[in-house]
C-alpha positions in Angstrom: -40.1 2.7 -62.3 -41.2 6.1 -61.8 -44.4 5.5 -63.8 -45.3 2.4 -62.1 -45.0 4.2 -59.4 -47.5 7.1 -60.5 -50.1 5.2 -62.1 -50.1 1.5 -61.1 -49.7 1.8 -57.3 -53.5 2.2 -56.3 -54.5 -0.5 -58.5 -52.0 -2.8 -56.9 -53.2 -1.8 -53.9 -56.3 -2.8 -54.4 -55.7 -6.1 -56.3 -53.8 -6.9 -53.5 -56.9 -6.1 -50.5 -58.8 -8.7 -53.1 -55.9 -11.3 -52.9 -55.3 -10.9 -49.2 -58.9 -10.0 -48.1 -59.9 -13.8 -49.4 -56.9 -15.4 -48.1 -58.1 -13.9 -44.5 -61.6 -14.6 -44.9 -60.8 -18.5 -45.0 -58.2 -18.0 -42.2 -60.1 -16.4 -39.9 -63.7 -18.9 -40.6 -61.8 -22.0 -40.1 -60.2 -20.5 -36.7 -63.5 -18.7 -35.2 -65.1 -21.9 -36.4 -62.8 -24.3 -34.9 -62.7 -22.0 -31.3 -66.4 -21.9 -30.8 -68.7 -23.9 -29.5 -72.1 -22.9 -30.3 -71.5 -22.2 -33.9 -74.9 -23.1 -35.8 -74.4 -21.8 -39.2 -72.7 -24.3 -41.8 -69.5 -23.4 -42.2 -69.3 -23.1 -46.1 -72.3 -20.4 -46.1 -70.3 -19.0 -42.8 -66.8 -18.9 -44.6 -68.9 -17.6 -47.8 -70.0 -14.8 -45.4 -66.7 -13.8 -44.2 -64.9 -13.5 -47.1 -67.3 -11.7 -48.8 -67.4 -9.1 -45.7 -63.5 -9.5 -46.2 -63.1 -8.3 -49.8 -65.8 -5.6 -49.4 -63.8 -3.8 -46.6 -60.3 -4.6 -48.0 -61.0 -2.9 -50.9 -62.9 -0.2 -49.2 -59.2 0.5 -47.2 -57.2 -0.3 -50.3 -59.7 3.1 -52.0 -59.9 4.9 -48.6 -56.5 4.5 -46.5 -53.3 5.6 -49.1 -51.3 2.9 -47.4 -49.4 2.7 -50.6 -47.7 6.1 -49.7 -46.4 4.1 -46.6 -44.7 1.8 -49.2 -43.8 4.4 -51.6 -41.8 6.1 -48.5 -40.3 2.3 -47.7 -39.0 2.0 -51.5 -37.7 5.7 -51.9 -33.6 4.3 -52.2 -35.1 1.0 -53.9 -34.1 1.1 -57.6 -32.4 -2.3 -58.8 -35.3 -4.6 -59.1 -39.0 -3.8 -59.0 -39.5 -7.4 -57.2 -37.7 -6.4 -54.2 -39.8 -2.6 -54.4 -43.3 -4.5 -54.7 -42.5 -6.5 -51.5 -41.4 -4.1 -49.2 -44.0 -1.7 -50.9 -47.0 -4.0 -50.0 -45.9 -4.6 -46.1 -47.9 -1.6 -44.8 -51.2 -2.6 -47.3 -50.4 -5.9 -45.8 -50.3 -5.2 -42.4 -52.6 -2.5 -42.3 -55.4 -4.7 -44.4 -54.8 -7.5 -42.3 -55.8 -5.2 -38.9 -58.6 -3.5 -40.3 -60.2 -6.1 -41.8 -60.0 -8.6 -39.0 -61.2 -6.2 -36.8 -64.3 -4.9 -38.8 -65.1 -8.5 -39.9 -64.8 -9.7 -36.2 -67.0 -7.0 -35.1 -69.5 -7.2 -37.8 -70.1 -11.6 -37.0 -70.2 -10.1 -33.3 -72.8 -7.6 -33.8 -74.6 -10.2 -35.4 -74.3 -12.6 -32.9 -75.0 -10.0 -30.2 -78.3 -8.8 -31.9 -79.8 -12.3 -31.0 -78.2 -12.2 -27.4 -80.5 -11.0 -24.1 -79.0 -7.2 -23.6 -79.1 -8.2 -19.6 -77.4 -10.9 -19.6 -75.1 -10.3 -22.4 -71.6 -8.8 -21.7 -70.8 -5.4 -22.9 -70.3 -5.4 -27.2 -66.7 -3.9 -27.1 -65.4 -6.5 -24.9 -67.2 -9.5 -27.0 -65.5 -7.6 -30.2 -62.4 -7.2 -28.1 -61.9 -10.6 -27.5 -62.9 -12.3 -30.8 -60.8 -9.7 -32.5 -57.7 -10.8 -30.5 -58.3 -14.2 -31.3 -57.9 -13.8 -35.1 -55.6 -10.7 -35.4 -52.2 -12.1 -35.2 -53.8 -15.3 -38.1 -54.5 -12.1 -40.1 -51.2 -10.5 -39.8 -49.1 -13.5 -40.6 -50.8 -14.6 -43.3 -51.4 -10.8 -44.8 -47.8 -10.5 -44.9 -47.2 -14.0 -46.8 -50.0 -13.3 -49.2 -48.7 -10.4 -49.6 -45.1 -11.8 -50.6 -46.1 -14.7 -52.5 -48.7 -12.7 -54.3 -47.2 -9.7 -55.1 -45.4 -10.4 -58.5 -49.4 -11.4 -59.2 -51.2 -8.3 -58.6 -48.0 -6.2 -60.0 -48.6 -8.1 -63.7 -52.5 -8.1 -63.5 -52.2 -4.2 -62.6 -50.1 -3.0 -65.4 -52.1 -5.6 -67.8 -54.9 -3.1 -66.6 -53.2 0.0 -66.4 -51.0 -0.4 -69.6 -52.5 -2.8 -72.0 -55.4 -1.2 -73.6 -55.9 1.9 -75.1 -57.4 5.0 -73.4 -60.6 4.6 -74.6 -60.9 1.3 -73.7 -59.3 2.1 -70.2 -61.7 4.8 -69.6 -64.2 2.0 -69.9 -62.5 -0.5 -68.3 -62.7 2.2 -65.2 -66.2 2.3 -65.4 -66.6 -0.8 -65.0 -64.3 -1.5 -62.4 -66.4 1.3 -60.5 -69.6 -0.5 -61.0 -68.4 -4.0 -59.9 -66.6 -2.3 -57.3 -69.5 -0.2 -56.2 -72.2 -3.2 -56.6 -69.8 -5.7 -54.8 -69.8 -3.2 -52.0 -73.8 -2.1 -51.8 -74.1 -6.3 -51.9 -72.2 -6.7 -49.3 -73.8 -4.0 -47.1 -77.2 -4.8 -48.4 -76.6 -8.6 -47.4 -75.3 -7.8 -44.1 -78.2 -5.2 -43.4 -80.6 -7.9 -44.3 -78.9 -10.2 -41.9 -78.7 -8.2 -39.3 -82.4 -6.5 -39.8 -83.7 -10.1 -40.6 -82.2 -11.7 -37.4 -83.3 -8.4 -35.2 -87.0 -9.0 -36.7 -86.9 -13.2 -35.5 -85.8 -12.0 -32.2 -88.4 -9.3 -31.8 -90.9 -11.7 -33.2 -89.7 -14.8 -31.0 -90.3 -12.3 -27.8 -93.4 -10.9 -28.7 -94.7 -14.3 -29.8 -93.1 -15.7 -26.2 -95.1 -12.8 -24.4 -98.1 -13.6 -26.3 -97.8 -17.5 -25.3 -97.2 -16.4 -21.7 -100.6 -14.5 -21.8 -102.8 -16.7 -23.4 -101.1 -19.5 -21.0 -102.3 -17.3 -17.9 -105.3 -16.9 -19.4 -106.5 -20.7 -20.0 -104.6 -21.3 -16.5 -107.5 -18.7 -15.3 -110.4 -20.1 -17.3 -109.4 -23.7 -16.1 -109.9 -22.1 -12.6 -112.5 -20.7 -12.8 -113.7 -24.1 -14.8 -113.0 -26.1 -11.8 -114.3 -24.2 -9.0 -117.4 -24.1 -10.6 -117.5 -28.0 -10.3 -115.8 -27.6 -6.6 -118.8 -24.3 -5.8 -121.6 -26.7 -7.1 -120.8 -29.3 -4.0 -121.0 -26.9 -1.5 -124.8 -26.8 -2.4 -125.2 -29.7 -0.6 -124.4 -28.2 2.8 -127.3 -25.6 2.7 -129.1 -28.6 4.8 -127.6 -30.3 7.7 -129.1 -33.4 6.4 -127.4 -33.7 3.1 -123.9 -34.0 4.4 -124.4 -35.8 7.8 -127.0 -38.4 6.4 -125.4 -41.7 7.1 -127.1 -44.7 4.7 -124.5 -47.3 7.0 -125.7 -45.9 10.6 -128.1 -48.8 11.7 -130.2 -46.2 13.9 -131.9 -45.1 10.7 -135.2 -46.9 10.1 -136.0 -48.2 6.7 -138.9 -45.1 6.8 -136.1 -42.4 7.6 -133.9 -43.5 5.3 -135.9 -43.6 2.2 -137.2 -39.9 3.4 -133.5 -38.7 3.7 -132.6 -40.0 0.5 -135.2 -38.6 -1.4 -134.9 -35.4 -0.1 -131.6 -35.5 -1.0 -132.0 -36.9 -4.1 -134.3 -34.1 -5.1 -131.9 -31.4 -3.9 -129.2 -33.0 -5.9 -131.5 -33.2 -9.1 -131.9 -29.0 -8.5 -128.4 -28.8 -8.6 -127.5 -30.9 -11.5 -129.7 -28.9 -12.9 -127.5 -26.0 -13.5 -124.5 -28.7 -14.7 -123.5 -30.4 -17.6 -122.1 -33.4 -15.0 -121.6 -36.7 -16.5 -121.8 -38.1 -12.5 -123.2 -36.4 -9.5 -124.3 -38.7 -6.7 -123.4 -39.3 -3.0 -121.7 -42.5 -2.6 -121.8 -44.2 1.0 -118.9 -46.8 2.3 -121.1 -49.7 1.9 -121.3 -48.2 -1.9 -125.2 -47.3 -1.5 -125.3 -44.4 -3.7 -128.2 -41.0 -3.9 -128.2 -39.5 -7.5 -126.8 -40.8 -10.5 -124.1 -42.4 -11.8 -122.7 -42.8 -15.5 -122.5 -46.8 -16.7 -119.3 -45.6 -17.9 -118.3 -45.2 -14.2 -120.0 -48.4 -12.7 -118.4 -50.6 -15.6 -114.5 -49.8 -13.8 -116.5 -51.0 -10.3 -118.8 -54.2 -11.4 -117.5 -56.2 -8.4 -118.1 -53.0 -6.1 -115.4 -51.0 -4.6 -116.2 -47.7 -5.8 -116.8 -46.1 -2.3 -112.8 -47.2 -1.3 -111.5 -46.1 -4.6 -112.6 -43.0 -4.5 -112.3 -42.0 -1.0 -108.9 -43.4 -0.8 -107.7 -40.6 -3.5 -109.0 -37.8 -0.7 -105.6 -36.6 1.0 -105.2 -35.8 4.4 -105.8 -31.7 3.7 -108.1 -29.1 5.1 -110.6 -29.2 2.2 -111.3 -32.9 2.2 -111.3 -33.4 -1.7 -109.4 -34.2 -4.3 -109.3 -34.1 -7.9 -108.5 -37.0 -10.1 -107.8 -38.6 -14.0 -107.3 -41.8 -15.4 -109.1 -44.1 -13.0 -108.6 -47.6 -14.3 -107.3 -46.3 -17.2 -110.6 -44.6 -18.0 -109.3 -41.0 -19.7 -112.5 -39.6 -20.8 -113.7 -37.8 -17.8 -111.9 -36.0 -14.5 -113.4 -36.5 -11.2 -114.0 -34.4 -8.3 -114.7 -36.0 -4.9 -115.7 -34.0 -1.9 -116.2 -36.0 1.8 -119.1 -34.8 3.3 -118.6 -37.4 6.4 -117.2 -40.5 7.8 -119.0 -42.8 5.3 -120.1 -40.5 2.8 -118.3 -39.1 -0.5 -119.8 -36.7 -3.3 -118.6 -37.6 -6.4 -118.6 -35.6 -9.6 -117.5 -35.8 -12.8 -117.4 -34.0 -16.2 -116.3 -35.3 -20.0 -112.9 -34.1 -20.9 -114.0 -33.1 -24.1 -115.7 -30.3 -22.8 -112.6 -28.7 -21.5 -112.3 -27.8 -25.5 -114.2 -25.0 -24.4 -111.4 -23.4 -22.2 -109.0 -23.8 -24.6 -109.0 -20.7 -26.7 -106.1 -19.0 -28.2 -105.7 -16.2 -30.9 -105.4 -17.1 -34.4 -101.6 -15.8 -34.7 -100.9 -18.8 -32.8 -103.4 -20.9 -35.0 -100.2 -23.9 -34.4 -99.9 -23.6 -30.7 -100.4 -27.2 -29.2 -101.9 -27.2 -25.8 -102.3 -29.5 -23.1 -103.6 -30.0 -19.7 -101.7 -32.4 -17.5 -101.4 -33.7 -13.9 -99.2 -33.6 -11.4 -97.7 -36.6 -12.5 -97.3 -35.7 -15.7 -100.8 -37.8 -17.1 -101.7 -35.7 -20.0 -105.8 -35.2 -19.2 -106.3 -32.8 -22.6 -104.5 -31.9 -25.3 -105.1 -30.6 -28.9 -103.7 -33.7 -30.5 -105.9 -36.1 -29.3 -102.9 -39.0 -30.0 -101.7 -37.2 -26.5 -104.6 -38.0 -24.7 -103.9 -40.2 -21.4 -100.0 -40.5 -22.1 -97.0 -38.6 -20.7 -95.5 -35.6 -20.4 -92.3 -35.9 -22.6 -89.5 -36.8 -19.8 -86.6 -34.2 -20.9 -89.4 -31.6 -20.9 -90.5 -32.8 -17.5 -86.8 -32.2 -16.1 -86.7 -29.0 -18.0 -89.7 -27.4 -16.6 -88.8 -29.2 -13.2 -92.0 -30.2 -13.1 -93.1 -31.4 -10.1 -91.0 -28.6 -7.8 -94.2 -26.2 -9.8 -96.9 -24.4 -6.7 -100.4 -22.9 -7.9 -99.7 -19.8 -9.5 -96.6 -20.7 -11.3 -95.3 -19.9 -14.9 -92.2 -21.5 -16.0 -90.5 -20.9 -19.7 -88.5 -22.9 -21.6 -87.4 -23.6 -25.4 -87.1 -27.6 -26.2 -86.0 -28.6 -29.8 -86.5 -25.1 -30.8 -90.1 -25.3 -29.4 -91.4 -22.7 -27.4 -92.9 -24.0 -24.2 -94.7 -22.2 -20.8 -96.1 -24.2 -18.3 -98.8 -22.7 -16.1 -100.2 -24.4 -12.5 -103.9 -23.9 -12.1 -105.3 -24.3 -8.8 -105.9 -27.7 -8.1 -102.2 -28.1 -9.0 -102.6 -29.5 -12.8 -100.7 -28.0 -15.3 -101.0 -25.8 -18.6 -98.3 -26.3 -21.3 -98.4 -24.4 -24.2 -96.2 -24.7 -27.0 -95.2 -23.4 -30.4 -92.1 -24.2 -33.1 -90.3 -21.5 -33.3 -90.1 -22.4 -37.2 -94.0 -22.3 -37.8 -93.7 -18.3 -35.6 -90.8 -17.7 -38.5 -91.8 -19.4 -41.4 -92.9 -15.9 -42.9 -89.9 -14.3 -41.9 -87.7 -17.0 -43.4 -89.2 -16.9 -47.1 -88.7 -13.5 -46.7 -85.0 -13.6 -45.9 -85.0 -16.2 -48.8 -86.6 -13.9 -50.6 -84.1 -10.9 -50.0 -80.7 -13.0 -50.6 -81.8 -14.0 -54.0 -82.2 -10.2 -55.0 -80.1 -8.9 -53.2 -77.1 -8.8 -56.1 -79.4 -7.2 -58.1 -80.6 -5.0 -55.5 -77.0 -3.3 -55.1 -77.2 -2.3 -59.3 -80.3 0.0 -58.6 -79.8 0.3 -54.3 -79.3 4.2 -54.4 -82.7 4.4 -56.3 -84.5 1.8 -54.3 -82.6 1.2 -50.7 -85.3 2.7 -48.7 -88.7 0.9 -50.1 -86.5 -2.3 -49.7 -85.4 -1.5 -46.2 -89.2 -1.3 -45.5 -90.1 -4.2 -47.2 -88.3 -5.8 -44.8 -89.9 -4.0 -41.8 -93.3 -4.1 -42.7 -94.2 -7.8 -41.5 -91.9 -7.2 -38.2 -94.4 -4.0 -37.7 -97.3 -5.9 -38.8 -97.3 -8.8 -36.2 -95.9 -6.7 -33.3 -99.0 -4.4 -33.7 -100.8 -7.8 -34.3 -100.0 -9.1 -30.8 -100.3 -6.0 -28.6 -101.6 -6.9 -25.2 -104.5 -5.0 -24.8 -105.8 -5.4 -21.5 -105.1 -2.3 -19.8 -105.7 -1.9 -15.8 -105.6 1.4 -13.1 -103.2 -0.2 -11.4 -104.2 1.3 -8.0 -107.7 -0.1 -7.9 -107.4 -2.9 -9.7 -110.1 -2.4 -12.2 -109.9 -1.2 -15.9 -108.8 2.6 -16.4 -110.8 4.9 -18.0 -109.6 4.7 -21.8 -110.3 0.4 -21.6 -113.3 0.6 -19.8 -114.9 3.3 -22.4 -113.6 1.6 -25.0 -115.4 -2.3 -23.9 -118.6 -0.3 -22.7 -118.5 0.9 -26.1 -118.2 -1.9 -27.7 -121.2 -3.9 -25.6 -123.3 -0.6 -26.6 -123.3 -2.5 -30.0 -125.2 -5.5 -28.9 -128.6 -5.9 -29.5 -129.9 -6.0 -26.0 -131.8 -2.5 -25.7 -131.9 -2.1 -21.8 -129.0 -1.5 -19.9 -127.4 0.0 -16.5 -124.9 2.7 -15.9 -124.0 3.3 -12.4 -121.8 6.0 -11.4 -120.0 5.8 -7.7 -118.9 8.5 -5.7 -117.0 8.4 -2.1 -118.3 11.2 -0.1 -116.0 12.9 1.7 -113.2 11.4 0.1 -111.3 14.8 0.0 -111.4 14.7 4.4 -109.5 11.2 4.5 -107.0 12.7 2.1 -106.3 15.7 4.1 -106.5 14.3 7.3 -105.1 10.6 7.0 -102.5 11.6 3.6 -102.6 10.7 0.6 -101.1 7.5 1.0 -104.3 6.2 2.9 -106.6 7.6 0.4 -104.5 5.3 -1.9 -105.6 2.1 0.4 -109.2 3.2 -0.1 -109.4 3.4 -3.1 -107.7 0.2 -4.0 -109.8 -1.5 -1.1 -112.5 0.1 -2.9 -111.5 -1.6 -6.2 -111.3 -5.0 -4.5 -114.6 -4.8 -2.9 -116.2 -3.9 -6.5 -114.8 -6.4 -8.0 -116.1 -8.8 -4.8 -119.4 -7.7 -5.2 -119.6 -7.9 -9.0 -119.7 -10.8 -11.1 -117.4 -11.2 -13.5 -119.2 -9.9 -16.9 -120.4 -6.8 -15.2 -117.6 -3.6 -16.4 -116.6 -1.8 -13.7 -113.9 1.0 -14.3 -112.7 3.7 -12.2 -112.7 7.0 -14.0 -110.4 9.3 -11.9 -109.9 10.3 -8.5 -112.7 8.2 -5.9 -114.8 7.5 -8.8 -115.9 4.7 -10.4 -118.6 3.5 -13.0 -120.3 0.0 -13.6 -122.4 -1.2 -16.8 -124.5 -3.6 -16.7 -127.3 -5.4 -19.2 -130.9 -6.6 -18.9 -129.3 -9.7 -21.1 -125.7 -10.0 -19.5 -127.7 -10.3 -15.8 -129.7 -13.2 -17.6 -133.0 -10.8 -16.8 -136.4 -10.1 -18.0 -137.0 -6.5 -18.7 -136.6 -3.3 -17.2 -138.2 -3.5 -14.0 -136.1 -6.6 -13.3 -132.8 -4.8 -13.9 -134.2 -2.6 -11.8 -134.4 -4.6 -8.7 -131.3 -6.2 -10.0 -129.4 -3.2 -9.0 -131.2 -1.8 -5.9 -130.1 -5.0 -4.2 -126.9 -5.0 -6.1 -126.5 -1.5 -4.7 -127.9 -2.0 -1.3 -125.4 -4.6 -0.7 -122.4 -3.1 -1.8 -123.1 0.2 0.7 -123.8 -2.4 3.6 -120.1 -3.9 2.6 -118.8 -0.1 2.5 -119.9 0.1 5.8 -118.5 -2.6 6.9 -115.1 -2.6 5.2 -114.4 1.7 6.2 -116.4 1.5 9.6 -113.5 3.6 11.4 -113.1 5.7 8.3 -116.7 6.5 8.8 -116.6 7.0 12.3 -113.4 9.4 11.8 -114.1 11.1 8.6 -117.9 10.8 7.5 -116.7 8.4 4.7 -119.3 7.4 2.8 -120.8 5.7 -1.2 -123.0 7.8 -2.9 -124.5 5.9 -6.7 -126.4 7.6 -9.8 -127.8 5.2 -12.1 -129.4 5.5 -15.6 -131.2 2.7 -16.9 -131.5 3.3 -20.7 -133.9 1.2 -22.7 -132.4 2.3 -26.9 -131.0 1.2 -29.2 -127.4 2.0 -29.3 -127.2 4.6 -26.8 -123.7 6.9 -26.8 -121.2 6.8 -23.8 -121.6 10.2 -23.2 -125.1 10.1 -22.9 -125.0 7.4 -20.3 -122.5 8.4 -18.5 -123.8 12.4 -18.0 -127.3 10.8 -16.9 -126.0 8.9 -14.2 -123.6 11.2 -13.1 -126.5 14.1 -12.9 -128.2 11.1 -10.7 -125.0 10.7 -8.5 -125.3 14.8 -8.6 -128.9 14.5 -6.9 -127.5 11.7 -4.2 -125.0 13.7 -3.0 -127.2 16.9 -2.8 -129.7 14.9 -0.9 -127.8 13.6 2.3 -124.9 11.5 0.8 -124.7 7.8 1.1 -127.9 7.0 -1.1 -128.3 6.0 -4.8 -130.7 7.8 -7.2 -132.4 6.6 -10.6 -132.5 8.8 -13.2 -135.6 8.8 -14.8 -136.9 11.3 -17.7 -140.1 12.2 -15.8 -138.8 12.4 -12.0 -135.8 10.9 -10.2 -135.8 8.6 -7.5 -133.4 7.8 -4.4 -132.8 5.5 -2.3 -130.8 4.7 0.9 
């Protein structure tokens, strides 16, 4: 007895954690497994999982915790029949296996869990662990202490076969082993659970920076559609630069036959200038009796061969302030949109534009080369889409409800995940809508082969992991690193004036200083007297002027001229011969004196009482450079020794740097 006791009571105590730990492992996956609800992971690779994490840490305590001294203490008086002593000396490895392993198994499938979870939303990790582990432990302990009863006379013969039945050479070799398969079953473990964990933390940072990404480039076509459409809805209001062209009436019998076919030509000659300009597929002004000025496509007049196009069209106008309306699908036809504008009574402009050419507004970065995108109305007709299958059909109904889809105002972004599709809706102005969508398998599909990848090595990882742990740990976190850096949302904004800071705005001026065009503007802006609104109106004004400044920049600008403030009150703009669609030099020139002239007549008007009260004033350097690749530095020293001369000469003027002489202006 006494040299069982000495030798063999460790191994049995850790024969035993192997017996029981598996035994727990399938107790505790079938009743986690049968208690939750949203288990998605099959249940054979889930039970593999658990009693794998079971063994590892029972025979971790078995090595660790000397829970067979608690039984040696139990079986001190026990002498008559080594049966009786191994079952009462296994209770405490029983009951003390069964408690530590359920609660570092529980909290180890709960980590996991909780690594996929949103940290605001999710409840605290102690009490999730808390109440899983509660939910298992008294399973455990039961059937920890049966095991251990009906098991016992088991591990007691295997462990003196292995303490007793070889020689001590062979032993001594049979220890070494033991270690390694004891040392690699553990570094598996932890390796395998590492990879899970690291593996399901990398899809959830992807699947958020991916989600932002989608958001972004959602806002962005939701912005380019805009700015798409009021082009088309800006082109009409041509038409009112002459009374005549939007109260001509073709019905109104008081016209002669003289005065209408002078009215009509001049308005068909204005609407040829305008058309111009356009890509339309229809521009023409259609009267009630259907008499129509301009064109008009045969693909249109073939829905209206029995007339009716004047009712049709004016009938989709709603009762709202603007008096147009924007529409798809008419009789079916899904191969242009319409925009119809009531200029009177008896008179509608109608316009129209292929949808094909929307493919042009549709732009999105190659990481998200299997995005799907498409452009629907507010009820749902699908007007573009990158599978051209969609084109004229429905948005899917469960994705309609999901999104709430016609509850969505201009300006909205809504998120959802459908099928395990990533979705964001966007409403454009005119109230049609964006979606943009990605599987979430096609944003993992390189992190999957790489978790496929890792399981199949990772037993042989766990021979050599004290050699190799680290390079495989950040083998797994270089494609995580690589796509987060990959989708980085650059655009950076000063956030009080609205316009790019000073690190973006070097870096895109820059990058234009690349292009070929030679000639090119850099305009340096200055408030005088900046410094007296701050002291005697606060700080807190001076912040209002300079982000009303921002906005009336930005106003006054069009939209691929740079403008950037650079600290404090002041601001720079650049500005090409080629960008401003000019001629040469001279042009650009006169480009920016009445470019300039008009923004310090807006200054005036938008901080009249700031210049009444403190003097408030714009003074402008600008350097016209005509080199190739010029430096930022260069230009922007130039035009701010310009700015220098403006203020030095009165304030409130703009100066030209030249190389012979410099010139100002008021």
């Amino acid at each position: 007895m006494t040299d069982i006791k000495g030798k063999t009571n460790r191994l049995i105590n850790i024969v035993m954690a192997v017996l029981m730990s598996v035994a727990m492992g399938l107790v505790a996956s079938v009743v986690v497994f049968n208690t939750t609800d949203s288990m998605t992971t099959p249940f054979p690779i889930f039970c593999l999982l658990n009693v794998g994490q079971s063994v590892i840490v029972g025979i971790l305590v078995a090595i660790i915790i000397p829970f067979h001294k608690a039984g040696m203490y139990l079986t001190r008086n026990i002498k008559n029949s080594s049966l009786i002593y191994y079952l009462i000396f296994s209770i405490p490895n029983a009951l003390g296996n069964a408690v530590i392993v359920s609660a570092a198994v529980s909290f180890m499938n709960i980590a996991a869990a909780y690594s996929k979870m949103d940290p605001t939303h999710a409840p605290p990790l102690f009490i999730m662990w808390f109440v899983a582990w509660r939910r298992i432990i008294i399973p455990m302990v039961v059937i920890g202490y049966f095991v251990s009863v009906i098991l016992t006379p088991i591990a007691v013969i295997t462990a003196k076969y292995l303490d007793g039945g070889v020689d001590s050479g062979k032993k001594f070799k049979w220890f070494q082993i033991e270690l390694l398969i004891v040392f690699a079953i553990i570094i598996a473990g932890v390796t395998a659970v590492l990879d899970i964990v690291v593996i399901e933390r990398s899809k959830r940072t992807i699947k958020d920076k991916v989600s932002e990404l989608i958001a972004a480039n959602s806002k962005q076509i939701e912005l380019n559609i805009n700015t798409y459409l009021e082009r088309m809805e800006t082109t009409s209001t041509l038409l009112y630069s002459d009374e005549i062209y939007y109260t001509y009436d073709e019905t109104d019998a008081s016209y002669d036959d003289y005065d209408k076919i002078k009215y009509e030509e001049k308005i068909s000659d204005r609407i040829v200038d305008i058309s111009l300009m356009n890509n339309y597929s229809d521009f023409a002004i259609i009267y009630s009796d259907d008499h129509k000025v301009g064109w008009v496509s045969h693909g249109t007049m073939d829905m209206f061969e029995d007339s009716g196009i004047y009712d049709a069209f004016s009938s989709l106008i709603s009762d709202n302030a603007r008096q147009d309306a924007w529409c798809f699908g008419i009789k079916n036809n899904d191969d242009r949109i319409y925009y119809i504008k009531r200029l009177n009574d008896n008179a509608i402009l109608l316009s129209s534009s292929y949808t094909i050419e929307l493919s042009s507004v549709f732009i999105f970065p190659k990481q998200l080369e299997d995005m799907s995108i498409r452009l629907a109305d507010e009820k749902g007709r699908i007007i573009y889409s990158t599978n051209k299958e969609e084109l004229g059909g429905k948005v899917p109904e469960e994705l309609f409800k999901l999104l709430d889809y016609g509850s969505a105002q201009e300006g909205d972004s809504r998120t959802v995940v459908l099928n395990n599709i990533f979705v964001n809706m966007n409403v454009c102005s005119n109230g049609w809508r964006v979606l943009s969508s990605v599987p979430y398998d096609k944003v993992l599909k390189e992190n999957d082969e790489l978790a496929s990848f890792t399981a199949r090595i990772s037993v042989l990882m766990a021979i050599i992991f004290v050699l190799v742990g680290l390079v495989f740990i950040s083998r797994i976190s270089i494609p995580v690193d690589d796509l987060v850096t990959t989708l980085q949302y650059k655009a950076e904004v000063d956030r009080l004036s609205g316009v790019m800071n000073k690190a973006t705005f070097q870096e895109e001026v820059e990058e234009r200083l690349m292009e070929e065009d030679r000639i090119r503007a850099f305009i340096m802006m200055d408030m005088d007297n900046f410094k007296r609104v701050n002291d005697g109106l606060g700080h807190s004004y001076g912040d209002q002027i300079i982000i009303r400044f921002g906005k009336l920049l930005k106003g006054a600008c069009d939209e691929k001229t740079l403008i950037g403030r650079l600290g404090g009150d002041e601001f720079a703009i650049y500005l090409s011969r080629k960008i401003a669609g000019l001629n040469d030099e001279k042009d650009l020139r006169d480009y920016i004196s009445k470019e300039l002239d008009k923004v310090m007549e807006l200054f005036k008007d938008e901080f009249e009482d700031e210049r009444n009260n403190c003097d408030l004033s714009v003074s402008a350097g600008v350097y016209i450079c005509n080199e190739s690749y010029p430096s930022f530095k260069d230009m922007y020293e130039n035009a701010d020794r310009a700015l220098y001369v403006s203020k030095n000469r009165g304030k409130a003027k703009y100066t030209f740097f030249g190389e012979e002489d410099i010139d100002e202006q008021e």
